[in-house]
N, C-alpha and C positions, 0 to 999 in steps of 0.2 A: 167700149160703149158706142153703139150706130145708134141710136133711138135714145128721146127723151119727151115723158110723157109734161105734159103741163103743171097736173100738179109736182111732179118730182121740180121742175123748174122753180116755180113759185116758193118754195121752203128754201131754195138756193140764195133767193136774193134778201139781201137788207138793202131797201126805198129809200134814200140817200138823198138827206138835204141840209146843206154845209155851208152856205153861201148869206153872208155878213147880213145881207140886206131880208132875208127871209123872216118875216112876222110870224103870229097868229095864224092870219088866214092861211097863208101858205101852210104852215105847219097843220093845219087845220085839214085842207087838205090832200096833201100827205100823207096823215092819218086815213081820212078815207076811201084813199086809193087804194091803200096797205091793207083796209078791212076789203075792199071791194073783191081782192086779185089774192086777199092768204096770204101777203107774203110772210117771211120769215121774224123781218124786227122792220122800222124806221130807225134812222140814223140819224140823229140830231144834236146839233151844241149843245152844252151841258145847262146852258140857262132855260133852253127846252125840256126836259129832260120833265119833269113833273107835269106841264100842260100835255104833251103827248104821253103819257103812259095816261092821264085823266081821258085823252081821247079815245083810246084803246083797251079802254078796259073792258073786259068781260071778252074781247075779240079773239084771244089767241095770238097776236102780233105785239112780238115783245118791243125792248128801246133799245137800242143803243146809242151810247154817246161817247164820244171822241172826250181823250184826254193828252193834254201836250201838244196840241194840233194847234196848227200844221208841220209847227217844224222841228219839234221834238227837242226843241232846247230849253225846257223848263227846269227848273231843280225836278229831282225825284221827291223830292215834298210835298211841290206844288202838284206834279201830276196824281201823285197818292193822295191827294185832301181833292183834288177833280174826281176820283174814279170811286170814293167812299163816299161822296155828296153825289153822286149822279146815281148809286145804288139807291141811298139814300130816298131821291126824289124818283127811287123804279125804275131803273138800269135794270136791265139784265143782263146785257153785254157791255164791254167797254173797250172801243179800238184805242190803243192806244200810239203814239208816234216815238219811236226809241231815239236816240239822241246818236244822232247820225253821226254828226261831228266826233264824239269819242269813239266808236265805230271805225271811222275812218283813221284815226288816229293808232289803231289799237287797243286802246283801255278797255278791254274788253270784260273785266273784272267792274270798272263802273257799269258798262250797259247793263250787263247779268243783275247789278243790282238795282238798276232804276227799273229794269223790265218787275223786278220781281218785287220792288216795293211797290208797283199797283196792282200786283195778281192781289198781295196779301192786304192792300186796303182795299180792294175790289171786291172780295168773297163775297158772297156766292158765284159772284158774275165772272161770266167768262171771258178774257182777257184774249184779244186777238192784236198782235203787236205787227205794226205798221214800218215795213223798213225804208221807205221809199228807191226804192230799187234803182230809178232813175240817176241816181250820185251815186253809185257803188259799182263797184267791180264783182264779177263771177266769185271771187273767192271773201268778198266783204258780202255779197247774198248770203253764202253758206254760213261765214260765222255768224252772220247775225240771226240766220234760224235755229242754228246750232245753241244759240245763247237766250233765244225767246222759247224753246224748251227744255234749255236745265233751268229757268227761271219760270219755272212752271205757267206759261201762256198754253193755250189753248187752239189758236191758231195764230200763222203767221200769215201774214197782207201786202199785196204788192205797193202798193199808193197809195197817197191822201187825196190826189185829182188835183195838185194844186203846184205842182212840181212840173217841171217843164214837157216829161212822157208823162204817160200812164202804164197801166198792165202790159206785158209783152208776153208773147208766148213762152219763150224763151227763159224769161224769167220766171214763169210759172211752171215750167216744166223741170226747171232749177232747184227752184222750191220746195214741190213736192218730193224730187229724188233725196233731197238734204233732210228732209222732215220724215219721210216712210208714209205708212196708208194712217198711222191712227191720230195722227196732229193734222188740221184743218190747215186750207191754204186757201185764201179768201185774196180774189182776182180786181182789182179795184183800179178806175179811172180811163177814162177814154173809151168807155165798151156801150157803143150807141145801138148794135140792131141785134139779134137773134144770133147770125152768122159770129159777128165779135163774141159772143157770148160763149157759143156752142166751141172757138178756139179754145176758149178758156179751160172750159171744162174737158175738152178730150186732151188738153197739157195739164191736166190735175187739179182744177180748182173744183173746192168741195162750197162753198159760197162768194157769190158778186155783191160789190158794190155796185149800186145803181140808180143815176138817176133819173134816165132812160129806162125805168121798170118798164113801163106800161106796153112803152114799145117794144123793147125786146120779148115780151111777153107774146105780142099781138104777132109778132114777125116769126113765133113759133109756128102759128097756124098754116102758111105761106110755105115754109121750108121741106125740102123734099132731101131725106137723108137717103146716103148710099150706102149700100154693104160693106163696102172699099173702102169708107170713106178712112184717112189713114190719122194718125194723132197729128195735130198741127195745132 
């Protein structure tokens, strides 16, 4: 890929707002940025999750809401009663954060099933599981995407934004080889301008988190792509 039109961009992003202290208004407009620019969903805590789908209705921009987040250490109970009430209140997507600690641990036979008991209280929604990349090693990347698609997720995520890194190339490019072309790899944390973004995507991400939209959106206009330009 050397070229990337705008609206192809815009369906790439979910408009990311996660941040404890964010109201109404904020959420409010978030929403109407989201209708402004197309993007793909808003991203918001689960107690949002009904006032923004009420803001977005009729628009085309779906919700997503984060379950288990930030740090992925909730029961699979608790994250599965997060991800069936934020359908619930008009989820369409649900990021979820896999429980890093048994992961690193090995117990891989728990992750598979915490992943998979929010795919199955999630339905219809589509479950994109969060490994936070930044605490893991090259070969805990792999099992972990390995294990958010036999536990039937939908796509795997590099971050929550709240974790000491954010997305790396390297880990995106990790990612995608570990997952193939038809499981999503969704680039999340620290991706401020156009340029961040465009690494993302020519290392294989099929969607960003972002909360930086507007910007990176704008900073498309600006960018002068090369023939050469090589994957990074």
């Amino acid at each position: 890929m050397n070229d990337l039109s705008r609206e192809t961009l815009v369906r790439m992003i979910d408009h990311t707002e996660l941040r404890a202290q964010a109201g109404e208004k904020r959420i409010a407009e978030l929403c109407g940025e989201a209708r402004a620019f197309a993007f793909r969903t808003v991203c918001v805590n689960g107690a949002q999750a009904r006032f923004a789908a009420a803001e977005l209705e009729g628009s085309g921009v779906l919700v997503c809401v984060v379950a288990g987040f930030p740090l992925g250490a909730a029961t699979s109970a608790a994250k599965a009663f997060e991800a069936g009430e934020a359908v619930r209140n008009g989820a369409a997507e649900i990021d979820m954060v896999l429980n890093v600690g048994a992961l690193k641990d090995g117990r891989h036979g728990l992750v598979r099933d915490d992943i998979r008991a929010v795919v199955e209280a999630g339905r219809p929604a589509l479950v994109k599981v969060i490994l936070e990349t930044c605490y893991l090693t090259d070969d805990e990347i792999v099992a972990g995407c390995r294990l958010a698609v036999e536990a039937g997720a939908g796509y795997v995520k590099t971050s929550t934004g709240f974790g000491p890194t954010g997305a790396l190339v390297d880990h995106v490019r990790l990612m995608r080889r570990t997952v193939g072309p038809e499981i999503g790899v969704k680039a999340a944390g620290g991706i401020r301008t156009f340029e961040d973004a465009w690494r993302m995507i020519r290392a294989g991400a099929s969607r960003l988190g972002l909360s930086a939209s507007v910007a990176v959106v704008e900073g498309l206009s600006h960018y002068t792509f090369e023939p050469d330009d090589e994957r990074s």
